[in-house]
N, C-alpha and C positions, 0 to 999 in steps of 0.2 A: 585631662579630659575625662568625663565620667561618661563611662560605656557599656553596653551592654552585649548581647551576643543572641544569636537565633538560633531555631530547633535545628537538627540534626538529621534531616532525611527520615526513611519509611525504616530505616532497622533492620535490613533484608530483608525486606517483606518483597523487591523487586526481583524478577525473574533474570538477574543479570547471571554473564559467565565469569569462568574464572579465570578467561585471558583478556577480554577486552573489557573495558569498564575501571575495575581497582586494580588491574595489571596496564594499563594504558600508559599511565604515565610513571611505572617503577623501573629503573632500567634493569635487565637480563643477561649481562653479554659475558660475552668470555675475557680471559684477558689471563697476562704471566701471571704463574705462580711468584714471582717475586718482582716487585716493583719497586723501582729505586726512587722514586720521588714519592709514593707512600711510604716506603720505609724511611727515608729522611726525615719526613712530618712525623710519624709515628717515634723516631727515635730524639725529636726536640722538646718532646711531653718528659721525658726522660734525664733532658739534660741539668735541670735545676738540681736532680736529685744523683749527681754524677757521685759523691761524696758516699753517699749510702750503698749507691751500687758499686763501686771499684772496691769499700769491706766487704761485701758478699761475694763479689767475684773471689776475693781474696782467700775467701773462707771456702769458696767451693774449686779451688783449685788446691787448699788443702785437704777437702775432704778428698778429692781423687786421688792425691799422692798418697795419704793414709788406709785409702783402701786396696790399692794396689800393692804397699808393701805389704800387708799382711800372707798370702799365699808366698812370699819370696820366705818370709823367719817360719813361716811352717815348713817350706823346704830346709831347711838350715836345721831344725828341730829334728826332724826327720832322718838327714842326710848323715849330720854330723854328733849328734845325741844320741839319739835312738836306736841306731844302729850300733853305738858304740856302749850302749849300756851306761849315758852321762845321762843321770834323771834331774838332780839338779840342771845342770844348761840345758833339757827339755824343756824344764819349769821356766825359765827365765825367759825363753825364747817365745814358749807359748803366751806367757804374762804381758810381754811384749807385745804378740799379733793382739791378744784381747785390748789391752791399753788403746793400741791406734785403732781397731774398730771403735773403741767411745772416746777416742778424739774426733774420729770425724765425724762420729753421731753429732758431738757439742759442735762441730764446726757446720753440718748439716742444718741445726736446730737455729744457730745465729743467724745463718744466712737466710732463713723462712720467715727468721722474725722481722731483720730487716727490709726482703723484700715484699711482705705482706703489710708492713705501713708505705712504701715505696707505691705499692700496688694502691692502697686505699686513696692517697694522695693523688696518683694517674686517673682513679676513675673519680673521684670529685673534679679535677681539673677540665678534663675532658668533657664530661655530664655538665658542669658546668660552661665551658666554652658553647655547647652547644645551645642550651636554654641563652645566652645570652645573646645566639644568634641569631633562634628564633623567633625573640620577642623584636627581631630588629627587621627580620624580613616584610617585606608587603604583603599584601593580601592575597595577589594573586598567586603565590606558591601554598597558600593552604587552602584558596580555588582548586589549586591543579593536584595537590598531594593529599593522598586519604590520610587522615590523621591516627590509623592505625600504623603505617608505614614512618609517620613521622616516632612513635613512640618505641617499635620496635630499633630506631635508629639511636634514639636515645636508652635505651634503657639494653639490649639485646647485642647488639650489635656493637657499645663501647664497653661491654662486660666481656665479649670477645676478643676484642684488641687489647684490653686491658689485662688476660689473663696468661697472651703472648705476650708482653712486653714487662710483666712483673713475676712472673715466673718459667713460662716456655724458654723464653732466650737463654735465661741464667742453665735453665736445667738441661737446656741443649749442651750447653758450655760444656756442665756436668761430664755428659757424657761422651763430647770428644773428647775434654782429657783424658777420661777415665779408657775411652778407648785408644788413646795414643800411649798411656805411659802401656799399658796392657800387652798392645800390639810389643813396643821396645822392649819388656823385660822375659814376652814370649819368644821373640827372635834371639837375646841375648842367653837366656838359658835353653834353651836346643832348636833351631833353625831349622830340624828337618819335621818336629813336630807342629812346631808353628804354619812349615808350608800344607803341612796335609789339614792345619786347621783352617788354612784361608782356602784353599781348595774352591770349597763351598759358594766360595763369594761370585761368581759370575753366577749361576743361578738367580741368587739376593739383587742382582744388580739389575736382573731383566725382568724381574716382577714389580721392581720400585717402578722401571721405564716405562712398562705398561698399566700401572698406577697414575702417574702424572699425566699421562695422555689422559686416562680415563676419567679422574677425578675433578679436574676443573668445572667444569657445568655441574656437575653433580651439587659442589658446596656451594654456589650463587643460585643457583635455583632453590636449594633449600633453605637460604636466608630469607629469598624473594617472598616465598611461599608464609614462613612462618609470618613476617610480616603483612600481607594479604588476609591471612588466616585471623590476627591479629585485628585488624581495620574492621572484620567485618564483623567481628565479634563485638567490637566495641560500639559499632553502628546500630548492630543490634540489641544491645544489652539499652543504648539510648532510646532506641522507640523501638521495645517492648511494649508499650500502651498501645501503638499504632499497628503492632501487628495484631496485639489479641482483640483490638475493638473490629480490623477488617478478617478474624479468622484464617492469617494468615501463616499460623504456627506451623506448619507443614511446610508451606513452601519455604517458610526461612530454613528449618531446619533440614531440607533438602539442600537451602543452597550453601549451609556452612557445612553440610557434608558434604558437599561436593570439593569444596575448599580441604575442608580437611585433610579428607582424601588426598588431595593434590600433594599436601605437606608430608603425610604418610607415607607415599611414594617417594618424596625425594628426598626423604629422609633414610627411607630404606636403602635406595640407589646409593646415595654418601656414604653409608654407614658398610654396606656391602662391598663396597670399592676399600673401604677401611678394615674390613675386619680380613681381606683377601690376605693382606702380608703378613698379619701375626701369624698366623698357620706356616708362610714358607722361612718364617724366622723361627718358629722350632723345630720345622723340619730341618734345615740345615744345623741349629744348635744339635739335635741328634744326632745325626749323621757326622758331625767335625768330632762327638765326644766319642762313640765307635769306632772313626777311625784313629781316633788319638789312643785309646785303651788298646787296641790292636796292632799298633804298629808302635808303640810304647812297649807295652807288652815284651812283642817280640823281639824289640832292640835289646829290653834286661834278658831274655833269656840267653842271649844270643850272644850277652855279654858289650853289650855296646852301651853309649857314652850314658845314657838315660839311665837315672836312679831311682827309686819309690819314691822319692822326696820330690822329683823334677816330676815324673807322673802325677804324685798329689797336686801340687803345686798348679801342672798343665791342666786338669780338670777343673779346679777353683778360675784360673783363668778363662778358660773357654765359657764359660759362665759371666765372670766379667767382659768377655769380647762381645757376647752378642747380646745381653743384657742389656749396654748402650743402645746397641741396633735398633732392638726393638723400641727402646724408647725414643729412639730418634725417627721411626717411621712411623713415630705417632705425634712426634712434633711437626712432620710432614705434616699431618691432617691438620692439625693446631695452626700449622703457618696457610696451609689453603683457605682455612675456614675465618680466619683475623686478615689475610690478606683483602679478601673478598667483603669482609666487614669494614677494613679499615677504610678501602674505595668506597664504601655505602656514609660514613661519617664524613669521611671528607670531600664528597660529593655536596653532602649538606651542608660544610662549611662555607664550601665555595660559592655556595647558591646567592645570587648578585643580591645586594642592598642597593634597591632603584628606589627609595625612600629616605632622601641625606638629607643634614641639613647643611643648611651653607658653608661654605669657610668661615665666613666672617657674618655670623646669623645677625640681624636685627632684632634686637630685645625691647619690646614698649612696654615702657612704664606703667601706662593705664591703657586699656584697649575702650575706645569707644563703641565700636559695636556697628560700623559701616561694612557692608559687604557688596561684590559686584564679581559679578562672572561676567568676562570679554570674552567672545565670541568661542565658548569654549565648546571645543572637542573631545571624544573617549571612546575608546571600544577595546575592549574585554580580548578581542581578539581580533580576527577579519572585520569582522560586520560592527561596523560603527553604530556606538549605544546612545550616544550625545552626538549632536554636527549644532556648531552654530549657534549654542544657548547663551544670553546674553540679559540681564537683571542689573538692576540696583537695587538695595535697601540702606534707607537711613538709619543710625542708630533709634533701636527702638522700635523698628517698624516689624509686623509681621508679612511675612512672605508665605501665602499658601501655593502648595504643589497639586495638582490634580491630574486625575489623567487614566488610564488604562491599567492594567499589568501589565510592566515590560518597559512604560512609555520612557523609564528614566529615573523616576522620581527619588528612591533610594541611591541611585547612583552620584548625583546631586551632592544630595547628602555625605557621601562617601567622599566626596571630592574635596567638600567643604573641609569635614575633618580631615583631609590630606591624607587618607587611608590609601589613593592612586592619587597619582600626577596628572594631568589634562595631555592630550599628545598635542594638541593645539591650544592656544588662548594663556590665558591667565584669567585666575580666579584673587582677588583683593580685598585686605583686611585693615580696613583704617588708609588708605591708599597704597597699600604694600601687597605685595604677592606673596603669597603664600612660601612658595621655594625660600623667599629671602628671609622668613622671619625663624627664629628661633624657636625649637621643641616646645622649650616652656611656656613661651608666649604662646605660642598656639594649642596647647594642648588644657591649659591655664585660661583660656579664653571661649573656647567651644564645648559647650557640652555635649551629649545628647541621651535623649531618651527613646528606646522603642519599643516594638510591638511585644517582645517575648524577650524582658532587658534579663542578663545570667547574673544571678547572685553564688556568691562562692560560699566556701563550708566557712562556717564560723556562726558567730552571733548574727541578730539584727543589727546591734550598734556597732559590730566590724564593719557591716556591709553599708550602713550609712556610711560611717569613717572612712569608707576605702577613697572616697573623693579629696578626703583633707587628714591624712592619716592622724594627726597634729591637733584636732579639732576633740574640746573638754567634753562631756559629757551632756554638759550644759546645750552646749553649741549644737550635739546633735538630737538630743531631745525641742529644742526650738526648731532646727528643722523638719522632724519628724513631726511637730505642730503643726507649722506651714505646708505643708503636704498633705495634711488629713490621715495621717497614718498612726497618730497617736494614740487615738481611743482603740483601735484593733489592738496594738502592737502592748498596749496596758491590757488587755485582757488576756492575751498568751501564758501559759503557764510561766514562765519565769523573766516577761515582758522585755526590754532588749536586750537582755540576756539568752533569750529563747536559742538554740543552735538550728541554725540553717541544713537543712539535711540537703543532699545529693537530690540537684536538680531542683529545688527548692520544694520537694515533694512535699512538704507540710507546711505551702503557703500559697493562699488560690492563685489566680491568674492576676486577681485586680490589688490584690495584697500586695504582689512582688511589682504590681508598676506603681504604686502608692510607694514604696522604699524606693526605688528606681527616683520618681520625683523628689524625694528626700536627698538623695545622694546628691542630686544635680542644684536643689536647694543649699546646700551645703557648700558645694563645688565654686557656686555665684559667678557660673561664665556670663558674660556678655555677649555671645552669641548662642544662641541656644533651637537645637535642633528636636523636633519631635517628627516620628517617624512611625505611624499609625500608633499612636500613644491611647487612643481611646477603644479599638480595636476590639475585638474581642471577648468583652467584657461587659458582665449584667448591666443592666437600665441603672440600678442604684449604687451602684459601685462608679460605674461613669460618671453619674453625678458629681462623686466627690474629686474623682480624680480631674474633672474639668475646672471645680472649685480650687484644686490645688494647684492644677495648668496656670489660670488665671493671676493666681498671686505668683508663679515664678516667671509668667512672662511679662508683669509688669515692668516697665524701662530696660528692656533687652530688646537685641533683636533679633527675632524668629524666623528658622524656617520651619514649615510645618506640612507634614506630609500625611493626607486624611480621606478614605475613601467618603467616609460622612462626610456631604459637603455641608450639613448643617452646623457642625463645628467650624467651621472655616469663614462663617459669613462675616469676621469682624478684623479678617485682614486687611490687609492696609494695600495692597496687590495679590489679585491670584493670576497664577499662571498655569496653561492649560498644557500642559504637554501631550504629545503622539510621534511615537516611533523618534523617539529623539530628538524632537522640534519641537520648540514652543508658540504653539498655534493660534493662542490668544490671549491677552492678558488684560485687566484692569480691575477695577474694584467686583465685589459679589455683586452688587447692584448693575452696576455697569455691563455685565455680562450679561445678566439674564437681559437686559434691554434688547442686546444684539442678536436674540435668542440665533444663536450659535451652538459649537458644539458643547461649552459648556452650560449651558440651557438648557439643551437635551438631556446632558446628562444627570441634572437639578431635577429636573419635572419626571427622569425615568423612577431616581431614589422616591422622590414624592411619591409616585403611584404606587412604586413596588409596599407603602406605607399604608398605605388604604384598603381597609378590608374587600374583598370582591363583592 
């Protein structure tokens, strides 16, 4: 189906806040620092690549072994060398500790390199699971979700979970080992120094406990925010035109400070709840290395079990004890801050697909181009937007929509393409409903065009081709004939080579719906929708693109959505809609006979056309 897409709101140029409006619909809540059904989902992204991680584990359970014995052969050096005036077995022994520090350097070095392809892998999978999801979701979740909120989830928020799950875990790992062999070879080489080093630990214990309390809100609000912060920036970087033609630079840039602000703060509060334990981690590493120098100390003087060698030795250690600590109270943060992310990703995974196709889809062959809405119902929400709309067209026929803002008319259309479901009726294609027939068929079958159609970055002849990606050169230059787009599109500096900038800012209004009709020429649905397609757009530009209308709706069948009812007078049925009813229908002739409401609204455009 060849589609297009509409503007983007005022930019923040509206006086909204920063909780109700793009915080409305983001969820805020609290919840455990570890969750066993996200961490299972998070650890199945993991499992393909079980091979790569059991050798890095492997490697980082030697690198803790190798660094831990080293302080034990500098005791040894020390104890039984040094003391005894054996320089050779100094040497040997020292040679020794050096060797295993760059063993587990190289075993440090492998296990980084494996888990950063391991890593690259999780976040293509992931980023991609995502995008695949969203191009599957309906409409109404990017009705409801600001699409800054959606990008930070992609892009922010799986770099998050991605950097605990290809590096935090492993390095966590790290540093129990390296804390447990540490703890056992300090108990085994003197017990009484090891307990005055643990001493310290109930302190450590009740600053973590008052961490975890503290810290949960802290990290979901600062995601929430960065994403908010995100949306509105994005909102506004799109209509910047629309804020500097109503002079509305101040107020946006008040209300992204205000935003920003927000993110400031909660970023501050996380960060301050984080930076609280490094401080009570080297206060204690202090205070355990004092008391160990002192009561070590006074054991050798005093002639007891402890030797200069078991003191060096216990200093290198106490180093290694809380070294882990600290990096494990910053994988604390790490696991707050992915926890918190990994519920924001797989919130969006789960977000329902109320847009299936069938089990068993129906595929046709050739689509004729018959269409009929039975007695069809819709509403957006509460308040029903369609009640009771009910049409036929035969193939070939055009259908005009008229009507108010609001009455309907786009919705219609929307239904048509199966962009929503009907909550009542059925809508039929060749005598088939819609739910029953197959993606392709239907998407293969309807086009449409409208008012502000999005062309993406690339060339002109991409953005024709996107309809028929398959389609020769040839094929889209004849289209681009049949459209009226050719002689423009041959004057361009480097003609359908020319590149499409952002937002198509270097292609007029009546340009981009002259390619818009090319695409849809190209596409050759058989049902074919246009949705204020003349809209907008100079006196002599209309011209062509009505010339180009003409040739694409020949033997298709149309529905066409036009506030100009003067383009509409060669439908074949018009239907008048209000408030979601279709209040009158027959030929353009026919109507104005009844002089009804669509007669009034004929003779209002008339007048508004005549000079005073």
């Amino acid at each position: 189906m060849m589609q297009g897409g509409g503007g983007g709101g005022l930019g923040g140029g509206l006086n909204r806040g920063a909780g109700p409006g793009m915080l409305a619909n983001v969820a805020d809540v609290d919840g455990a620092v570890y969750n066993p059904r996200v961490t299972r989902r998070a650890l199945a992204y993991v499992l393909p690549y079980r091979g790569s991680v059991a050798l890095a584990l492997a490697m980082t359970v030697a690198q803790a072994a190798l660094m831990t014995i080293g302080p034990v052969w500098t005791k040894v050096a020390i104890d039984d060398h040094v003391a005894q005036g054996d320089i050779s077995g100094m040497t040997i022994f020292l040679g020794l500790t050096v060797l295993a520090y760059f063993a587990a350097f190289l075993a440090n070095w492998a296990q980084m390199q494996v888990m950063t392809v391991v890593g690259q892998r999780l976040l293509q999978k992931m980023r991609g699971d995502l995008v695949r999801h969203l191009q599957r979701l309906p409409l109404t979740y990017f009705d409801r979700i600001p699409s800054g909120v959606v990008v930070s989830r992609v892009i922010n928020d799986v770099q998050t979970v991605n950097e605990l799950l290809s590096n935090g875990i492993i390095q966590a790992l790290s540093d129990v080992l390296t804390l447990g062999f540490t703890v056992a070879i300090m108990v085994a080489l003197a017990p009484g120094l090891a307990l005055v080093t643990f001493a310290v630990m109930p302190l450590m214990v009740i600053a973590v406990w008052i961490f975890t309390e503290k810290a949960k809100i802290a990290y979901r609000r600062a995601r929430v925010t960065v994403a908010v912060l995100t949306g509105e920036f994005a909102e506004s970087y799109a209509g910047v035109r629309v804020v500097q033609a109503f002079a509305r630079e101040d107020a946006s840039q008040e209300h992204f400070a205000e935003l920003n602000n927000d993110n400031r703060v909660a970023n501050v509060q996380a960060n301050t709840l984080s930076s609280m334990l490094l401080p009570v981690v080297e206060l204690c590493n202090a205070a355990a290395t004092v008391s160990v120098i002192a009561y070590g100390g006074w054991l050798m003087v005093n002639g007891g079990s402890v030797t200069l060698g078991v003191l060096v030795a216990f200093l290198a250690y106490i180093t290694r004890f809380f070294q882990p600590i600290r990096t494990l109270t910053q994988f604390y943060n790490q696991l707050q801050a992915a926890t918190a992310a990994a519920e924001k990703v797989f919130e969006l995974l789960d977000e329902p697909v109320t847009i299936r196709e069938a089990a068993r889809p129906i595929t046709l062959a050739r689509v004729q181009g018959e269409v009929e809405f039975r007695d069809v119902a819709f509403s957006y929400g509460r308040e029903p937007v369609l009640e009771d709309v009910s049409f036929h067209a035969e193939p070939g026929e055009m259908i005009a929509l008229v009507g108010h803002t609001g009455a309907g008319k786009t919705t219609i259309a929307s239904l048509l393409c199966r962009f929503y479901d009907p909550i009542d009726g059925a809508i039929m294609l060749d005598g088939h409903d819609l739910r029953d027939l197959s993606f392709k068929t239907l998407r293969e079958s309807v086009g449409l065009v409208l008012q502000d159609n999005f062309l993406f970055s690339g060339t002109i002849a991409d953005n024709i081709r996107y309809a028929r990606p398959g389609a020769s050169d040839e094929e889209v230059v004849a289209a681009a004939k049949v459209a009226n787009a050719h002689a423009f599109i041959q004057r361009l500096p480097r003609a359908y080579q020319t590149a499409v900038l952002e937002r198509a800012a270097n292609l007029s209004l009546g340009q981009r719906q002259l390619i818009a009709i090319a695409r849809a020429v190209l596409a050759d649905p058989r049902v074919l929708i246009l949705d204020e397609a003349t809209s907008n757009i100079d006196s002599q530009t209309e011209l062509l693109v009505q010339q180009a209308l003409r040739k694409l709706l020949a033997g298709r069948t149309s529905l066409v959505i036009a506030h100009r009812l003067s383009t509409i007078r060669a439908a074949d049925q018009v239907l008048v809609l209000d408030a979601g009813r279709v209040i009158e229908r027959g030929t353009h002739t026919e109507l104005l006979r009844r002089r009804g409401h669509y007669s009034r609204l004929y003779q209002q455009q008339f007048a508004e056309l005549i000079p005073a």
